[in-house]
C-alpha positions in Angstrom: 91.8 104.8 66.3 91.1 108.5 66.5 88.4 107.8 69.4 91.1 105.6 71.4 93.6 108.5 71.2 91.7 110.9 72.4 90.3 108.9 75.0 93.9 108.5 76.5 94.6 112.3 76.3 91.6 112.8 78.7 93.3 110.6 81.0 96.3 112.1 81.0 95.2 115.3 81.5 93.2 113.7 84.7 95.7 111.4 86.1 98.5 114.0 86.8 95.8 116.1 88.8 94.8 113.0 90.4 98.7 111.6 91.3 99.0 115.4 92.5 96.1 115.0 95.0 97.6 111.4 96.0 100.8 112.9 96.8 99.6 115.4 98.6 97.7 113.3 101.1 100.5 110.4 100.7 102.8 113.2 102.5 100.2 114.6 105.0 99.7 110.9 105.7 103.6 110.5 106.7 103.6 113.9 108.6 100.5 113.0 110.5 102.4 109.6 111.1 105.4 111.0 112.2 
């Protein structure tokens, strides 16, 4: 159980940065669009 819960915390820590990136481009996308 320990290994699964640390596993997710990597994650975490990973996805946010990666969401950031993604909305980042999402609204260059729109700008570039527009």
């Amino acid at each position: 159980m320990a290994q699964k819960e640390q596993k997710p915390q990597k994650s975490d820590k990973k996805a946010p940065a990666k969401t950031l990136k993604e909305k980042r481009a999402d609204k260059q996308a729109k700008k570039n669009r527009g």
